[in-house]
C-alpha positions as CSV (number, residue, x, y, z in Angstrom):
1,X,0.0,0.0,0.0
2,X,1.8,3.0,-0.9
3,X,-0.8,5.4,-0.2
4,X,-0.5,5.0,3.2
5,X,-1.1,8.8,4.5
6,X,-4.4,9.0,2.7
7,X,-6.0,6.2,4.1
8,X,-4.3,7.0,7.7
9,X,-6.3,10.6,7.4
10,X,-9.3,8.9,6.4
11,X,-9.5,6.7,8.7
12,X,-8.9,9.0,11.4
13,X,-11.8,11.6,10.0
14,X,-14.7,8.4,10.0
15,X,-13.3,7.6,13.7
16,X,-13.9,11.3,14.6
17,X,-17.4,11.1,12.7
18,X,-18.5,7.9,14.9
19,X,-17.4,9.6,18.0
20,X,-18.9,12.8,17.9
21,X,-21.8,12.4,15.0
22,X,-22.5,8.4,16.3
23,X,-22.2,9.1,19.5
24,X,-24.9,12.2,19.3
25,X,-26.9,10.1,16.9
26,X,-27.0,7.6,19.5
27,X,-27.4,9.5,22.6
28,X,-30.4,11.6,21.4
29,X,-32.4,8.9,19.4
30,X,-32.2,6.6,22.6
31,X,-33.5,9.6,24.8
32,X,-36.9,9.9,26.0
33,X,-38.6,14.0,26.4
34,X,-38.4,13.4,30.3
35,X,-34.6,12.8,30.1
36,X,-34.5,16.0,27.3
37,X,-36.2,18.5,29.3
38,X,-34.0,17.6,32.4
39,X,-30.9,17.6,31.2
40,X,-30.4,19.0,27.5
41,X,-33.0,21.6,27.0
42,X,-31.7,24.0,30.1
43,X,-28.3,24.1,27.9
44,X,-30.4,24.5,24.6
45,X,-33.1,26.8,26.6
46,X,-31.7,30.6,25.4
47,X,-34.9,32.7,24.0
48,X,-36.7,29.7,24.5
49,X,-39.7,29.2,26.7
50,X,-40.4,25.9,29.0
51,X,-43.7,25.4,26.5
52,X,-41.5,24.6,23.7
53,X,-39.7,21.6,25.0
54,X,-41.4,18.9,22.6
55,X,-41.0,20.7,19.2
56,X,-37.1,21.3,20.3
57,X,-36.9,17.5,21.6
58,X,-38.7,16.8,18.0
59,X,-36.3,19.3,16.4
60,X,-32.9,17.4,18.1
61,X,-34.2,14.2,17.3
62,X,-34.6,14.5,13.6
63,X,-31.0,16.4,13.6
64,X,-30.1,13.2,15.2
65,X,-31.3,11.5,12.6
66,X,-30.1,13.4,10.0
67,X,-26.3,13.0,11.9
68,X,-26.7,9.4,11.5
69,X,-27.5,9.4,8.0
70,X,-24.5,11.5,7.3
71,X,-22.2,9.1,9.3
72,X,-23.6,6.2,7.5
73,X,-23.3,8.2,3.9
74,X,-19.3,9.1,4.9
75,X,-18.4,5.8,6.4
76,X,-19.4,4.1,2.6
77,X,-17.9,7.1,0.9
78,X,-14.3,6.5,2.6
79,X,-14.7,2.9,2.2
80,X,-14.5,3.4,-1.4
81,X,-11.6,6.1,-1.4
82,X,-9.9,4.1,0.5
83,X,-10.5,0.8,-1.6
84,X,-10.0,3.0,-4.4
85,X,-6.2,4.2,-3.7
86,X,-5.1,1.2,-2.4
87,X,-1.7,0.2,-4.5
88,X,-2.1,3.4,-5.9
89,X,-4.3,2.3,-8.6
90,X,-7.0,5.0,-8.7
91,X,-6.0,7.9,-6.6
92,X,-8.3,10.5,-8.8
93,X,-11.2,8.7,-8.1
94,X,-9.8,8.0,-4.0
95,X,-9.7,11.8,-4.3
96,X,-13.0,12.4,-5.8
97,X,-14.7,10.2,-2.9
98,X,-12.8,11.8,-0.1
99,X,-13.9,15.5,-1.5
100,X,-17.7,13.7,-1.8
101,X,-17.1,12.8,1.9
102,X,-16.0,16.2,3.3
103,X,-18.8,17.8,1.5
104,X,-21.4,15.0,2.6
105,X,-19.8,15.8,6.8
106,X,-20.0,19.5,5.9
107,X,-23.6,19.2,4.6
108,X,-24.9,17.2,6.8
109,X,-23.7,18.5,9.9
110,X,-24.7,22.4,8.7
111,X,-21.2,22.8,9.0
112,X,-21.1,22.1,12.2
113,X,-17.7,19.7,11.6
114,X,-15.9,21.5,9.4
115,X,-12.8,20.3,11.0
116,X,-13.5,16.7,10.4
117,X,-14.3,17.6,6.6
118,X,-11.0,19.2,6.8
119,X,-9.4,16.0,7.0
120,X,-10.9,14.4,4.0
121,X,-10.3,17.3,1.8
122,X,-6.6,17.0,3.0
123,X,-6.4,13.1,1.8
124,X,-8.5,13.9,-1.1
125,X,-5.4,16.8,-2.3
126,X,-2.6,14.4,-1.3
127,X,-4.1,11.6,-3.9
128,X,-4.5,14.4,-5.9
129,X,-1.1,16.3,-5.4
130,X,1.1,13.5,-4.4
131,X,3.8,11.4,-6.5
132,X,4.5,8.2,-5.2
133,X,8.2,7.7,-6.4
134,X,8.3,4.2,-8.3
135,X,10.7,1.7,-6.2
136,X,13.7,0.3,-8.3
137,X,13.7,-3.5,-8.2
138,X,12.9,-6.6,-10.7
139,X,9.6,-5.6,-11.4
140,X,11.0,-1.7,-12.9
141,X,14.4,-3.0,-15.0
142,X,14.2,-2.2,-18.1
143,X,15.2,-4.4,-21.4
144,X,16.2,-1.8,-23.8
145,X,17.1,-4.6,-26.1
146,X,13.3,-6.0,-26.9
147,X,15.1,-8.7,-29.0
148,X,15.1,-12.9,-27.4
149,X,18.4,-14.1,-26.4
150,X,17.9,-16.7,-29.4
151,X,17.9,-13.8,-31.7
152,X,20.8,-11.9,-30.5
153,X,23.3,-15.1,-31.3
């Protein structure tokens, strides 16, 4: 693998992605409106009045949603960079897939993780920047004399 860097930042955006977009995902969808008006809606509650609390637990639920759909959208989107790049046989495309990605996290989180995005447009410019110096070894000698051995006696 000799696009090792790419697929290092990647990986490490997704992991950010399932902690913080999963883990919101999670924690709100499992929530019931007792548990959101006790402990998240005082944080959420500026210019916001206690009759309100089910449209804003309806409101953080569907972003919740909408989180997890993202994560699930970027997760298959680096997969596919990543698969893409590997032996350096597409990088374009790896770097078309991780730019898809960063614009899917920055889309879907309202921009919220722009530093995560961040990461994906930075793998998606080294595929797209980078030269992988070709390794001299059997496989790269080069027989400037096409002609058999059978031919050359």
């Amino acid at each position: 693998m000799k696009r090792k860097w790419e697929v290092i930042i990647g990986i490490a955006g997704v992991i950010l992605c399932v902690i913080f977009l999963g883990g919101f995902s999670l924690t709100i969808t499992s929530m019931e409106e007792s548990n959101y008006a006790t402990t998240v809606f005082p944080i959420l509650q500026d210019g916001v009045s206690e009759e309100y609390v089910s449209e804003s637990f309806e409101a953080v639920k569907a972003l919740a949603v909408w989180f997890g759909v993202t994560l699930l959208i970027v997760v298959i989107l680096v997969t596919l960079a990543a698969l893409s790049i590997w032996r350096n046989k597409f990088p374009k495309r790896g770097a078309v897939l991780f730019i898809f990605a960063g614009l899917a996290t920055l889309i879907g989180t309202q921009f919220i993780a722009f530093p995560v995005a961040f990461l994906f447009f930075i793998a998606a410019g080294l595929c797209l920047f980078r030269k992988i110096k070709e390794k001299e070894g059997v496989e790269n000698v080069s027989n400037k004399n096409n002609q058999s051995d059978f031919a050359r006696i």
